[in-house]
C-alpha angles and dihedrals in degrees: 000000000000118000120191099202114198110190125135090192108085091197096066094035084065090044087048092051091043095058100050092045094070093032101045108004098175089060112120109221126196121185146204146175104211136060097225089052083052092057102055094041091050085059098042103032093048089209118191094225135021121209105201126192104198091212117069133153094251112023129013110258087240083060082056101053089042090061093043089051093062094060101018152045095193117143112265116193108192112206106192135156090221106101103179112141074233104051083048096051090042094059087044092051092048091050124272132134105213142028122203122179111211142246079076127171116251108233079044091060093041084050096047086052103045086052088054091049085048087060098038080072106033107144119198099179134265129346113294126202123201113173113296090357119100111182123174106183093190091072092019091238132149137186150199117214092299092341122113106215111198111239121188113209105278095041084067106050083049090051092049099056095035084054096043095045088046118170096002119080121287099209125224085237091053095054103039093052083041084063114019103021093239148047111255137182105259092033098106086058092044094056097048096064082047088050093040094055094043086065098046087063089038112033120080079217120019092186092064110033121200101161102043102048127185122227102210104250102349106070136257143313132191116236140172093017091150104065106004097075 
């Protein structure tokens, strides 16, 4: 287990080993200050985790994950003490799969991360086709047609069960326990802007969506799959 750490405050990065090295001693942790250093050791290092802060001292920590998201899917965990619902929902959009405001408890980040590691290697089975739709969980990897379409982590475990439950209803509580292990107050949320960025790769026109379609209260299905993308 390989962790890139990227943190410009010594103080937490000690907090941060610490803590791993009670929760998961045998991680290999390798850290940086800067967000162009995290990008090349993100791509040379191939970690199974990234623990982003979003303020550093040369590039925001959201350029970061822009870049990373162009080479990797790997999961990205951004710890920030800023708490906004937008600063939350931009480093979801960009890419990332978790948000944690500091000052965090320790067993609570180790926890966060083992969840994340649990979803880096969700399995739902073998490759499923639905019209136009080709999904392998195994790589995490969709297409169109011939077109590759890019999936983070948790888009993927979103797509899968969308894809495996076609055309019946995919629940909020399905899909929360499917990538958090558990229901939690602010999931719902949480799963729109997923849902919401999914479309946006998938729809021909995501404001409009006529594939993913919400159920009022009750979660998501996938339709028209077939003639609509």
């Amino acid at each position: 287990m390989k962790v890139l750490l990227v943190e410009d405050d010594s103080g937490i990065i000690e907090y941060i080993c610490f803590a791993f090295g009670i929760g998961w001693p045998n991680c290999q942790i390798i850290t940086t200050s800067t967000g162009e250093q995290a990008i090349d050791l993100a791509e040379q290092e191939t970690p199974d985790i990234v623990i982003l802060d979003i303020g550093l001292p040369d590039i925001s920590g959201f350029d970061v994950i822009k870049e990373i998201r162009k080479f990797s899917d790997v999961p990205i965990l951004i710890t920030s003490v800023r708490d906004s619902e937008q600063d939350i929902v931009k480093g979801i959009q960009l890419g990332a799969d978790e948000y944690v405001v500091k000052p965090f408890g320790q067993l609570e980040l180790i926890a966060r991360v083992k969840a994340l590691i649990r979803r880096n290697s969700h399995n739902l089975g073998s490759p499923i086709v639905k019209g136009t739709l080709s999904f392998n969980p195994i790589s995490g990897e969709l297409f169109n047609k011939s077109k590759r379409i890019i999936l983070t982590k948790t888009e993927s475990i979103i797509i899968g069960i969308l894809l495996k439950n076609s055309p019946e209803l995919a629940t909020f509580s399905e899909l929360s326990e499917a990538i958090w292990g558990e229901e939690y107050d602010g999931a719902i949320e949480a799963l729109r802007v997923y849902i919401n960025r999914l479309r946006s790769k998938i729809e021909t026109d995501h404001q409009n969506p006529v594939v993913i379609v919400t159920k009022l209260g009750k979660g998501y299905c996938l339709e028209n799959v077939s003639s609509k993308i």
